[in-house]
N, C-alpha and C positions, 0 to 999 in steps of 0.2 A: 037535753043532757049531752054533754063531752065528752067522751073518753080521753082521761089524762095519756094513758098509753097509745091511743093515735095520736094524740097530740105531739108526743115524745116522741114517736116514730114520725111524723113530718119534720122535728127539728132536726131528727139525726138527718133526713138527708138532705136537707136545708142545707145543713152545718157541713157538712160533706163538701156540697157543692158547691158551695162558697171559697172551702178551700182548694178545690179542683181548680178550680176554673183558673186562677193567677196559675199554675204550676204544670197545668195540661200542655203548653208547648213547648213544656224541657222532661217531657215524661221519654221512656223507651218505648215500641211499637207495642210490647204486650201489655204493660199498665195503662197504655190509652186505650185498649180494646178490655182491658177486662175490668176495669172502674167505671166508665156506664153500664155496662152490662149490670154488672153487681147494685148500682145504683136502682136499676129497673126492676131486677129480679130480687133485691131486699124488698124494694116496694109491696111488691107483687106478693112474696113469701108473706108477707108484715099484715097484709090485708087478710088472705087465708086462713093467717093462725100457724101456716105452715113454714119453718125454717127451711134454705135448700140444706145449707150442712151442717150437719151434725157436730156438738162439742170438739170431737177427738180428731176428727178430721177437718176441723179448722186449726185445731193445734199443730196436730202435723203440716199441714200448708204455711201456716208462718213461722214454724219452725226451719222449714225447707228455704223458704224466702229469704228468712232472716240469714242464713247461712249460704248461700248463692250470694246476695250481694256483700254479706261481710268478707268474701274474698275478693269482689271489685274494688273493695274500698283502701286507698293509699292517701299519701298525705297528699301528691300530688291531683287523687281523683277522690273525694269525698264526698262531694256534695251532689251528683247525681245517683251514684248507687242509694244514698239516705231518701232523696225523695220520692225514688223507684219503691223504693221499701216501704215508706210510709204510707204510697199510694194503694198496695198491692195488699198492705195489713188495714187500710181501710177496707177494701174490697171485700177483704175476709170477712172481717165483719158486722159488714151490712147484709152480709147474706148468712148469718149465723141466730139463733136465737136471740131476743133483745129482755135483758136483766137490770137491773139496775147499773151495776157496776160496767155492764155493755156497754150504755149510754154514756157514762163517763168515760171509757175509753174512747169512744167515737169521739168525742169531745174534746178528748184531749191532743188524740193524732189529728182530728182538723187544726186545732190551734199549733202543732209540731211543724205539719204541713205547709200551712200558710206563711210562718216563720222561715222556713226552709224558703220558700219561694221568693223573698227577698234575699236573701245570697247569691240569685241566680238575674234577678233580676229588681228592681225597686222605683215605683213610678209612682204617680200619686192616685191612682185608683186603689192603689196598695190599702191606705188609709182608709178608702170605705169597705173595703173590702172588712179591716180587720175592726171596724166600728159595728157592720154587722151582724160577724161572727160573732163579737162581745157580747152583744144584744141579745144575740140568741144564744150563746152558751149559758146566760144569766139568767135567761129563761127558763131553760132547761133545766137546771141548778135546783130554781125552785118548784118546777114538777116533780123535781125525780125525788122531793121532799113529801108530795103527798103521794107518788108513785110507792115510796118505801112503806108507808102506809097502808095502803090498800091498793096493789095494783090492777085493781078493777075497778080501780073508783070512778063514778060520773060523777062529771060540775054540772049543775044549773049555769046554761049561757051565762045568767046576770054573775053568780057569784065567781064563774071564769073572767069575764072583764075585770072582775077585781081585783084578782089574783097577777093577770097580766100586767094593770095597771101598774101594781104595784111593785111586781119582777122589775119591769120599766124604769123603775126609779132609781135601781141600784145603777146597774151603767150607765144613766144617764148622769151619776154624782161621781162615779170611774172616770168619766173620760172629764169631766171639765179639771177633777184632781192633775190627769194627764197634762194637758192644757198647762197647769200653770204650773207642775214639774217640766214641763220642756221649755220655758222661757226661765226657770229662775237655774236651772240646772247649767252646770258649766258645760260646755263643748271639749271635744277630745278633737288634737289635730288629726288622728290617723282615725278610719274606718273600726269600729268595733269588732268586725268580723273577717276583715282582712285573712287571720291567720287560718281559715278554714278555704277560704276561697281563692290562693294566693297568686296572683299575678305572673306569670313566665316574667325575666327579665335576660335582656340581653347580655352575653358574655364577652370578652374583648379574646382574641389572640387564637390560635392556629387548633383546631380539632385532631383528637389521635387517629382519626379515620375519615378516607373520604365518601 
């Protein structure tokens, strides 16, 4: 027998760290040090039963977060304070109680996450990376269907194969849709996201100060 809720707590930190990993080398010193930690110590919490913190004092910490980097953030510096933030409100909570609605926020700041980490940088491990994710957030998707149910339910290994199996199917019919939306779709001459991430350009003629 499986516990759907361990199972839910392996994808969140799966899903986590899937979207870590591309965005870890544009993080600030304290989001790299306090997102594995958090990674390790949700684990840890997740297996005991025991959360490190409590509701209210997760709230107040990304509340606190939220409002530290919304004053880093200008048109001209956007997109570091954002991933600093997403990374830091993941943090939170991985190491907070896991609910249903938990799981779907993990879920959803890894997919915010990952997206952010193409603004910053985009290469083609990008693409497995977010094949993944898909995978397993669709996975997810459909535990947190019998999760809502009974969240103490055990599978019989055999009837979890099937269940997997069958999560499986839906991204695997996502991405080929993808596929053949990105060949028949028109191309745009300018970057999508340019306006978020925008270029320094050079100015001509004489500065008012030296």
């Amino acid at each position: 027998m499986v516990s759907i809720k361990r199972l839910l707590d392996g994808l969140a930190a799966a899903v986590t760290l899937i979207a870590a990993i591309p965005l870890f080398p544009y993080l600030d010193l304290a989001p790299r040090l306090v997102l594995p930690v958090a990674l390790v110590a949700g684990a840890w919490g997740d297996r005991r039963g025991r959360p490190l913190l409590k509701p209210a004092l997760a709230t107040v910490l990304s509340v606190a977060f939220f409002v530290l980097y919304l004053l880093q953030m200008s048109r001209a510096n956007l997109i570091n304070p954002l991933v600093n933030l997403l990374a830091l409100l993941l943090a939170v909570r991985l190491v907070t109680a896991k609910e249903g609605r938990n799981y779907l926020q993990i879920f959803v700041l890894a997919l915010f996450a990952l997206a952010a980490s193409s603004l910053l940088s985009l290469s083609a491990t990008f693409l497995i990376y977010l094949v993944l994710l898909v995978v397993l957030v669709t996975i997810g998707l459909v535990l947190l269907s019998f999760f809502a149910t009974d969240p103490a339910l055990l599978l019989p290994r055999r009837d979890l194969k099937t269940v997997l199996g069958a999560a499986a199917l839906l991204p695997a019919a996502s991405l080929i849709l993808m596929l053949v939306f990105f060949v028949i779709l028109p191309r745009t001459e300018r970057p999508l996201w340019n306006f978020l991430n925008p270029v320094p350009q050079a100015t001509a003629g004489l500065a008012d100060h030296v």
